[in-house]
C-alpha positions as a LaTeX table, in Angstrom:
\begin{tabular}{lrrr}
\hline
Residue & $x$ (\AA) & $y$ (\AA) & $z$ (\AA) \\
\hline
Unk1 & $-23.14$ & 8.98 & $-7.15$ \\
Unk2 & $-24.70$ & 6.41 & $-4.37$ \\
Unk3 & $-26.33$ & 8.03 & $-1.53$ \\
Unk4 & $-26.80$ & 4.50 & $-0.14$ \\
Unk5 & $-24.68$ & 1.98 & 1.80 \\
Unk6 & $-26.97$ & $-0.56$ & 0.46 \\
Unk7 & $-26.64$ & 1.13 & $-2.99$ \\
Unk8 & $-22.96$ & 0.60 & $-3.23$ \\
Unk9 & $-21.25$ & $-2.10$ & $-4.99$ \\
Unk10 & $-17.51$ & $-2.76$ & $-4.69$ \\
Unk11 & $-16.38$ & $-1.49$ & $-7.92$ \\
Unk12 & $-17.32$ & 2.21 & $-6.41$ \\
Unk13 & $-14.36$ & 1.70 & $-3.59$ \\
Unk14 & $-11.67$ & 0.45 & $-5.36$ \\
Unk15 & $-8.73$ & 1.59 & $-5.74$ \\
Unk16 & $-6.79$ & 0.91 & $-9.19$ \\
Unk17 & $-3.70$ & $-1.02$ & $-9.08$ \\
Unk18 & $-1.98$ & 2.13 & $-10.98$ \\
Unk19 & $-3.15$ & 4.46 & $-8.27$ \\
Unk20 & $-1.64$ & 2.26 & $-5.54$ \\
Unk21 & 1.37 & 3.11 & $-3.76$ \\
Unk22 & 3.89 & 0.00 & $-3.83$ \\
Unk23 & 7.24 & $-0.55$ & $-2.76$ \\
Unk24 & 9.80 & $-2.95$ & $-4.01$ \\
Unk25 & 10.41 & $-6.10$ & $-1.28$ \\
Unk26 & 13.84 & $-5.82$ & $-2.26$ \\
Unk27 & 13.88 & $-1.99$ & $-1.24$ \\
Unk28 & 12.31 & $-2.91$ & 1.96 \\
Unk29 & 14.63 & $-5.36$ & 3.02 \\
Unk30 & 16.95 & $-2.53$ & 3.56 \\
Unk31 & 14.86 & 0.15 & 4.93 \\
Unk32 & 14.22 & 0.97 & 8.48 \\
Unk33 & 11.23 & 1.80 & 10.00 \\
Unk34 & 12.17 & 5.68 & 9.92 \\
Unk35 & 12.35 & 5.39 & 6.09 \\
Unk36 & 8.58 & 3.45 & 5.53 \\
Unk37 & 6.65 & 6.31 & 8.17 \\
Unk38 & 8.70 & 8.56 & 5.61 \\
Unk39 & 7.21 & 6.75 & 2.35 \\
Unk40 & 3.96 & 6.90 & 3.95 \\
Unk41 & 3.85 & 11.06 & 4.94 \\
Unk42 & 5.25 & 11.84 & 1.46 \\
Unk43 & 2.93 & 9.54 & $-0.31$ \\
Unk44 & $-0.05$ & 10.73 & 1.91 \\
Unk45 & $-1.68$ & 7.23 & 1.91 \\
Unk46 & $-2.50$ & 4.49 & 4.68 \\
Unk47 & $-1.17$ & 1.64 & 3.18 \\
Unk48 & 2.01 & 0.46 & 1.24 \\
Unk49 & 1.65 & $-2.38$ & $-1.21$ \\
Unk50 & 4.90 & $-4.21$ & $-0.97$ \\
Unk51 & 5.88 & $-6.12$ & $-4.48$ \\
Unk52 & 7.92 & $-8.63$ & $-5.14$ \\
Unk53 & 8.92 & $-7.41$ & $-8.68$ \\
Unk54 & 10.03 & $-9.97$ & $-11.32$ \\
Unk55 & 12.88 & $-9.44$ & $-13.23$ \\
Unk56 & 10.86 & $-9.76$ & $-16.70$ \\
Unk57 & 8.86 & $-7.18$ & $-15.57$ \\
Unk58 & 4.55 & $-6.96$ & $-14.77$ \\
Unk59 & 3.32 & $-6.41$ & $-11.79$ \\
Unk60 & 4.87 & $-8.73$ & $-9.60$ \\
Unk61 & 3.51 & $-10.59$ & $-6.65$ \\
Unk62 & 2.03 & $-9.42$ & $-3.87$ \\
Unk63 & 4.42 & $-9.86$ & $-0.47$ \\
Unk64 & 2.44 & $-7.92$ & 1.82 \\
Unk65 & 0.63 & $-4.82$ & 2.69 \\
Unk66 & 1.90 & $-2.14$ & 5.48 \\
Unk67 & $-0.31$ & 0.13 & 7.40 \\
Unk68 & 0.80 & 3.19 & 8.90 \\
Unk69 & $-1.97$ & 2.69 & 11.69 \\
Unk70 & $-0.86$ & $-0.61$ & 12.29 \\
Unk71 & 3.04 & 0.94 & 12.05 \\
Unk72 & 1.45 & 3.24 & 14.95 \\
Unk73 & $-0.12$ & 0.79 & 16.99 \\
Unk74 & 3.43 & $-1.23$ & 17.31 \\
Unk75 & 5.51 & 2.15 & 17.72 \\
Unk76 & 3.30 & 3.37 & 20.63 \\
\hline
\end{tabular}
């Protein structure tokens, strides 16, 4: 453990790729809002990672990244 801002290196906040939350872009393409604030309570996380996934399968490409406070901030 760090006690340290200065201490810290970027390694100690990262978050895994497995432990990431992501969601299909094809699955958001036919979601509503009302269905992403869903994904986001039930996943209890901040952000979505949206994916485009490849048919041949990996880890796809990265399309975008959705915030619930940001999702706030532009239902308020």
């Amino acid at each position: 453990r760090r006690d340290h801002r200065e201490d810290l290196q970027a390694v100690d906040i990262m978050t895994t790729i497995k432990d990431m939350v992501t969601v299909p872009y094809s699955e958001l393409t036919r979601a509503s809002v009302g269905d992403v604030i869903e994904s986001l309570r039930r996943s209890c996380t901040n952000y979505l990672v949206v994916l485009h996934v490849a048919p041949e399968g990996g880890y796809g490409l990265l399309r975008g990244l959705i915030s619930r406070a940001q999702v706030d901030r532009q239902l308020a």
